[in-house]
C-alpha positions in Angstrom: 22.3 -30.6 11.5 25.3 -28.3 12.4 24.4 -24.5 13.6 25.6 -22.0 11.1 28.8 -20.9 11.3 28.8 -16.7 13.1 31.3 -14.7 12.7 31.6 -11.9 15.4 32.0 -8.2 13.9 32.2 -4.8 16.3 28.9 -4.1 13.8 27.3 -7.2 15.5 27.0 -11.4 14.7 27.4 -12.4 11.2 25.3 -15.4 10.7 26.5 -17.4 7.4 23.2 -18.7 5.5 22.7 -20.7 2.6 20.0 -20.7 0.0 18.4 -24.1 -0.5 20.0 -25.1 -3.8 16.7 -25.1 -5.7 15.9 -21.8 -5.0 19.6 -20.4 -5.2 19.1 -22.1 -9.1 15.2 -19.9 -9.5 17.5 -16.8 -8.3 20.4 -17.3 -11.2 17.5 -18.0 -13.9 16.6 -14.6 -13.6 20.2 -12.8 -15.0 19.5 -13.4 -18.3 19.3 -10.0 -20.6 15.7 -10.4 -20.8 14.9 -10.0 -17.2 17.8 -7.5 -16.6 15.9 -5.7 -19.3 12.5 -5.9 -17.5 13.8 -3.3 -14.4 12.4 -0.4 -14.7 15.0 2.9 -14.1 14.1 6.0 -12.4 16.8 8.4 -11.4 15.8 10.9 -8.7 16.0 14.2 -9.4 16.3 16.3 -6.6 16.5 19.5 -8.2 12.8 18.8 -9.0 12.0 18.3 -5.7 11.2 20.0 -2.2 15.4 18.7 -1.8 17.0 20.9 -4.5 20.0 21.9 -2.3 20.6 17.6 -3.2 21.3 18.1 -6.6 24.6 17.0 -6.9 23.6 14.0 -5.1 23.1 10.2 -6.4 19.9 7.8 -5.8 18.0 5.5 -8.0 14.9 3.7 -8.0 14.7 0.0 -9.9 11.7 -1.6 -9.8 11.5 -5.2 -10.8 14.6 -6.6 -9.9 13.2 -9.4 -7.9 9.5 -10.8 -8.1 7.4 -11.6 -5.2 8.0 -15.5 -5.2 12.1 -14.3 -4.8 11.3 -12.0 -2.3 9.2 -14.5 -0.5 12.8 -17.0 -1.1 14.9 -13.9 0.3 12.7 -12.8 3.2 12.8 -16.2 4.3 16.3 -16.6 4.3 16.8 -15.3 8.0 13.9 -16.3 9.7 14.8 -18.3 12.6 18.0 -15.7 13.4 15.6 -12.4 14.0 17.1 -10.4 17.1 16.1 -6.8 18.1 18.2 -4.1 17.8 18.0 -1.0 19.9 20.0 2.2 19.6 20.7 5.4 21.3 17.5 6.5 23.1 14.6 5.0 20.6 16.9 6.2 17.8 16.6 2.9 16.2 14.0 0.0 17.0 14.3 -3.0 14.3 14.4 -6.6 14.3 17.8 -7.4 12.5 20.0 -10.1 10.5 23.3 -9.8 9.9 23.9 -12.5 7.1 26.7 -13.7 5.0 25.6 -14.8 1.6 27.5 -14.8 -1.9 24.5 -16.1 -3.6 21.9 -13.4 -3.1 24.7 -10.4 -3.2 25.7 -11.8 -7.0 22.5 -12.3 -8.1 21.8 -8.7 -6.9 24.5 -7.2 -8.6 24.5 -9.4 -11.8 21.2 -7.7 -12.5 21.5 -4.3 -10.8 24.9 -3.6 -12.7 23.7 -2.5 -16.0 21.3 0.5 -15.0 24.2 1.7 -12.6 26.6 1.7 -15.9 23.8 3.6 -17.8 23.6 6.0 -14.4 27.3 6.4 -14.7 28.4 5.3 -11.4 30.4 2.4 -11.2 33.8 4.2 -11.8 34.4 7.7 -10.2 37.2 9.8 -11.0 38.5 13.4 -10.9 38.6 13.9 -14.9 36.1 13.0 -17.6 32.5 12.6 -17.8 30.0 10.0 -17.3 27.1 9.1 -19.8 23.4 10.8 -18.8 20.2 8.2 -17.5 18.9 7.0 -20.7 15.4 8.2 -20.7 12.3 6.7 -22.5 9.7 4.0 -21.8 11.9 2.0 -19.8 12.4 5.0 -17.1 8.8 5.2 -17.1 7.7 1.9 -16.7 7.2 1.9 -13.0 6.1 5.3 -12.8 2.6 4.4 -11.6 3.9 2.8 -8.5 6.5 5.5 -7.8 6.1 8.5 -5.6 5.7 11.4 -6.8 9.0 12.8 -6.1 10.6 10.4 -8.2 11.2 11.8 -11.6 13.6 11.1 -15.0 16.6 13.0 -14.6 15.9 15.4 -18.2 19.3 17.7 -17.5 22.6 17.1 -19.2 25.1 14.5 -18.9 26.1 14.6 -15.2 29.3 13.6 -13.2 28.8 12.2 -10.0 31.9 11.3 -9.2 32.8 14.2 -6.6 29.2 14.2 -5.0 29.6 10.1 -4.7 33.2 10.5 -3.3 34.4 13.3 -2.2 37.0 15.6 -3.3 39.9 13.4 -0.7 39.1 10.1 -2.2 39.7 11.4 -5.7 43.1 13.1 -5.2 46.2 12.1 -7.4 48.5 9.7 -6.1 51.6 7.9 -7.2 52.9 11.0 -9.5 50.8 12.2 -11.3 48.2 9.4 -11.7 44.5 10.0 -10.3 42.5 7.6 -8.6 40.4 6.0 -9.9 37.3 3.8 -8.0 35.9 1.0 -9.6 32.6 -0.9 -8.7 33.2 -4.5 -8.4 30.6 -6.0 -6.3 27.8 -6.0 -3.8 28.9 -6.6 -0.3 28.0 -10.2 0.8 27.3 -9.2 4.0 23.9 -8.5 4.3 21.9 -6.4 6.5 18.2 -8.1 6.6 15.7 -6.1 8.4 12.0 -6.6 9.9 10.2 -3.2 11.0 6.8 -4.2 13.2 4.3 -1.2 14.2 6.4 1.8 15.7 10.0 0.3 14.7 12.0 3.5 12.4 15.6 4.5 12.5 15.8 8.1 13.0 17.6 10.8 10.2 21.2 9.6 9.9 23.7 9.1 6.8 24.9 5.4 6.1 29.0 4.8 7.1 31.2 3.6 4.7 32.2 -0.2 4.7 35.7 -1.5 4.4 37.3 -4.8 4.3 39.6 -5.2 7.3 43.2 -4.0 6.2 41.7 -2.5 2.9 40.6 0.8 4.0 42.5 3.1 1.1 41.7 0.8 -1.4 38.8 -1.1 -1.1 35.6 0.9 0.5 32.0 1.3 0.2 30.0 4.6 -1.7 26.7 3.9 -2.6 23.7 2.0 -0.5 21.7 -0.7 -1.8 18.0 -0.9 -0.3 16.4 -3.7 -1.2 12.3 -3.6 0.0 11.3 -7.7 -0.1 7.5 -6.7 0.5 4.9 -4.1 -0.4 4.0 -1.1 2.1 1.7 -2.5 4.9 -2.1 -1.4 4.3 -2.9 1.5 6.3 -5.6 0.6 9.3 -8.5 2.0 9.5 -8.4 5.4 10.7 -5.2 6.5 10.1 -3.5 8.4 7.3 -0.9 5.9 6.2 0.8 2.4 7.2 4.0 4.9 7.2 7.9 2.6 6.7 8.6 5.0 3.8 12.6 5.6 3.2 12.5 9.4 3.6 15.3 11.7 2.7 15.5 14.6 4.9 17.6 18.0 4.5 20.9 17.9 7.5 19.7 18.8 11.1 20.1 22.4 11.8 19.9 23.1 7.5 17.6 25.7 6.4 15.7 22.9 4.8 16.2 20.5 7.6 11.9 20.0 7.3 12.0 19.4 3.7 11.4 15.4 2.8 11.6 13.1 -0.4 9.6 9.9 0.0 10.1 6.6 -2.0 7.6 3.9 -0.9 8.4 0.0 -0.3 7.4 -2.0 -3.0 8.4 -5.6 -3.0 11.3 -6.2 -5.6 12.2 -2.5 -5.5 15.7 -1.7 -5.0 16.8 2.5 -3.8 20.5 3.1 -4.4 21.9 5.9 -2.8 25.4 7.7 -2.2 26.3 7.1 1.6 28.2 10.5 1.6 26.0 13.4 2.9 22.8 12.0 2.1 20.4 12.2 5.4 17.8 10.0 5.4 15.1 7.5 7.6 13.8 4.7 7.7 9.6 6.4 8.7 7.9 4.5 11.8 5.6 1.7 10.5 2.0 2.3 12.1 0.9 -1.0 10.8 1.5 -4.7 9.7 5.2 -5.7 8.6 7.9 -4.0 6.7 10.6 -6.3 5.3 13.8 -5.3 3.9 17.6 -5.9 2.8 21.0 -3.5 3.2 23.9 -3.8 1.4 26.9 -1.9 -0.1 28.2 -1.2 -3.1 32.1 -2.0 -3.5 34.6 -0.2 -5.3 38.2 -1.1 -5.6 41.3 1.7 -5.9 43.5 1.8 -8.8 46.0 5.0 -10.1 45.4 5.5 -14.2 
């Protein structure tokens, strides 16, 4: 059997992987409405948080967009590939996978897609205004397994389009068009990730992806987290298993202390503006926390 074909990227190797083609067809069974209707939608509101100053800013929690048996498919998907990664002075220790695979980033976004349209995020622009979150028992679904923090949005219709963007990326162009961003896709390259006991990746914001040559007009504004197993159990004797994705105020803030946690649950997927948004990956202080990285692709056009 040939090795998989790697693709070398100044963010690291790109291994290409496949799905076995029985479980690429268990992964495409689950688009239909019904299941897209089973994800549970939670909005976080950071004004009713200890993070109010993050109002303005964009992240969701879906619960149930893949079961454990497709997590189990998903988390296997890199497993002979696993390297460490190390950055800047224990500023990052992680096992990581850098994989290319059209199969799992459709799926993803096949069933993802509708809750971001009902979020009002998959075109940004200037002018206009986005529908609210729909609220109800569908938002409050996966409550119980939520963290506190994590609350339905209840204020009115909001635009995130400047908060998601920023103000440069909305500016009129080509007379007096605006520009107008439209989501299009999850990015196939995938960023799998294995956090053993005392593996974290200190506060930082997420950079913005762009397809080589595409810069102004194809780019990256929203994270997608996907957690493909359950927070570790806590030993005995300590307080927590820890690996939470925390949310911090900017260093040097006057809320640089303050913290949202949301807590890995297998299937749960945290989507997040990249743009100002500080947050960490908490040190793991026992068993294994598996995850996936991807972004969120929006295409230019003047209207």
């Amino acid at each position: 059997m040939d090795p998989p074909r790697t693709i070398q990227t100044p963010r690291g190797t790109i291994v290409e992987l496949a799905l076995p083609e029985h479980e690429h067809e268990i992964l495409e069974s689950g688009t239909t409405q019904e299941r897209i209707n089973a994800i549970s939608y939670q909005p976080i509101d950071f004004s009713q948080t200890d993070l109010p100053e993050y109002h303005p800013f964009f992240a969701l929690v879906l619960d149930n967009v893949f079961s454990e048996e497709e997590c189990a498919m998903i988390r296997a998907l890199p497993e002979d590939h696993w390297a460490p990664l190390v950055q800047g002075n224990a500023f990052r220790e992680v096992d990581r996978t850098l994989v290319l695979n059209t199969q799992v980033a459709d799926v993803l976004y096949a069933r993802i897609r509708p809750h971001l349209e009902k979020a009002g995020v998959t075109r940004l622009r200037k002018a206009g205004r986005h529908q609210a979150p729909a609220s109800g028992a569908n938002a409050a679904a996966g409550a119980e397994a939520s963290t506190e923090p994590v609350r339905q949005i209840s204020s009115p219709a909001q635009d995130w389009s400047e908060g998601i963007a920023g103000a440069s990326n909305l500016k009129a162009g080509q007379g007096r068009h605006k520009a107008t961003w439209d989501m299009y896709a999850a990015n196939e390259r995938l960023s799998f990730l294995r956090y053993g006991p005392g593996m974290h990746h200190d506060r930082h914001c997420d950079q913005v992806f762009s397809r080589p040559g595409t810069d102004k007009e194809d780019k990256s504004f929203l994270t997608c987290q996907v957690y493909l197993s359950d927070r570790p159990a806590a030993e005995a004797g300590t307080a927590d298993a820890g690996g939470t994705t925390r949310f911090w105020g900017p260093p040097g803030s006057s809320f640089e202390r303050r913290f949202v946690d949301v807590v890995p649950r297998a299937g749960r997927v945290l989507v997040f503006q990249q743009r100002m948004l500080w947050h960490s990956g908490q040190p793991v202080n026992a068993g294994l926390k598996y995850a996936m990285r991807t972004d969120l692709m929006y295409q230019r056009s003047f209207t």
